[in-house]
C-alpha positions in Angstrom: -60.0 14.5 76.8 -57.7 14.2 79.7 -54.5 15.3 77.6 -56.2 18.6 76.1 -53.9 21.7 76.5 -51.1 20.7 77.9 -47.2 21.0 77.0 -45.3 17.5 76.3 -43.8 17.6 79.6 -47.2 17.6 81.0 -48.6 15.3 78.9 -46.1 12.5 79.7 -46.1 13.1 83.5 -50.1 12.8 83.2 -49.9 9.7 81.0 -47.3 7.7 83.7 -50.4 8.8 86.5 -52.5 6.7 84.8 -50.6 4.0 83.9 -49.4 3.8 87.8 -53.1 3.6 88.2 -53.8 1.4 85.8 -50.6 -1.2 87.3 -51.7 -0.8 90.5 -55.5 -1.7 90.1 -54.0 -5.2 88.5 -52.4 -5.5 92.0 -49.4 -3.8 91.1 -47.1 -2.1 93.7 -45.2 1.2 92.0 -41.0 0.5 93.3 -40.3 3.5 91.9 -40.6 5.9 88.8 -38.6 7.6 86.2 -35.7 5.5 87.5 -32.2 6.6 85.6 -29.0 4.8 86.0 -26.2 7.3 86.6 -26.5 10.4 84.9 -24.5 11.5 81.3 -23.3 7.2 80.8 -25.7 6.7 77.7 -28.4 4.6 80.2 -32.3 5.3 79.6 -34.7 6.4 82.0 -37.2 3.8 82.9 -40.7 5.3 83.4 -42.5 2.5 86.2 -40.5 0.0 88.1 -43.1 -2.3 89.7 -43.6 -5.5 91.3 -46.2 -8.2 91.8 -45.0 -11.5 94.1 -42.2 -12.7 92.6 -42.3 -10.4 89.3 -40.6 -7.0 88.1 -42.0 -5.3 85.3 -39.8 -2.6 84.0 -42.5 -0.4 82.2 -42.4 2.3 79.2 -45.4 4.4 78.6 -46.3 6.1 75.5 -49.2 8.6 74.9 -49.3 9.1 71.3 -52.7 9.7 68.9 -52.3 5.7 68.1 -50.7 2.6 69.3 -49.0 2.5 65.8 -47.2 5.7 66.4 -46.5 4.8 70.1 -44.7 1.6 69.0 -42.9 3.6 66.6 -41.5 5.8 68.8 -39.9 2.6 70.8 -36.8 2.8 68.8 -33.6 0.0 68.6 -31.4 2.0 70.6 -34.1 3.0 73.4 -34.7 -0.5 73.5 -31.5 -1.3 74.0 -30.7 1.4 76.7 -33.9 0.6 78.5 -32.1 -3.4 79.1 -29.0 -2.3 79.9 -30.8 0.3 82.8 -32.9 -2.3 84.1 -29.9 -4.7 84.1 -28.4 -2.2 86.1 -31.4 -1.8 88.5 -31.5 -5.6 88.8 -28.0 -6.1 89.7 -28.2 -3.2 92.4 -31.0 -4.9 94.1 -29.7 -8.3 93.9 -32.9 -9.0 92.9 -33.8 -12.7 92.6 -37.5 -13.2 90.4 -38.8 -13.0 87.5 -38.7 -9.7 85.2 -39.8 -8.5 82.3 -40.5 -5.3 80.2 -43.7 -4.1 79.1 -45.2 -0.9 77.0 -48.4 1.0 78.6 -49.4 2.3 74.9 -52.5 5.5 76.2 -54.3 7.0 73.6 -56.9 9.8 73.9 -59.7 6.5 74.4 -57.5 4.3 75.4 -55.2 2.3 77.6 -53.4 -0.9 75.9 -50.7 -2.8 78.3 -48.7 -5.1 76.5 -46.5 -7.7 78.2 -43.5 -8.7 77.8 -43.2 -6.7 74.8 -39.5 -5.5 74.5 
């Protein structure tokens, strides 16, 4: 188990390794991570920013015991913080393709990446 002994902290910085990992070996190049728009306004912190050609993916990864409690943990206002950051990234890099959002859900056997989920 990769996720055996270690704090929550831990655990989450270990779980957006491997979904880095996991984006880049689907050709995936990591822009940046843990991205937060302006400290103290109420924005979210997006975990992965990536891109692929002429698409963004802002990513949010979960390591929970099942999906079911990973999507559960994606809550209304999260969501809704989560658009409003990457609106923010967009805008700042006058960016001009395609984006979308998608969950990296990682279990202790698995890895499930969902697209264009939020």
């Amino acid at each position: 188990m990769l996720f055996k002994n270690c704090s929550t902290y831990k655990t989450g910085l270990r779980a957006e390794f491997w979904a880095r990992m996991y984006l880049r070996i689907h050709g995936f190049r990591i822009l940046k991570t843990r991205y937060i728009t302006g400290r103290h306004t109420g924005r979210a912190e997006i975990d992965i920013i990536a891109r692929r050609g002429n698409l963004i993916i802002f990513c949010e990864v979960k390591y929970r015991p099942t999906p079911t409690d990973a999507w559960d943990a994606i809550t209304v206002r999260q969501n809704a913080r989560l658009r409003a950051a990457a609106e923010t990234y967009l805008c700042r890099t006058q960016w001009r393709g395609d984006a979308r959002f998608d969950v990296i859900i990682i279990t202790p056997r698995t890895i499930q990446w969902v697209q264009n989920s939020l």
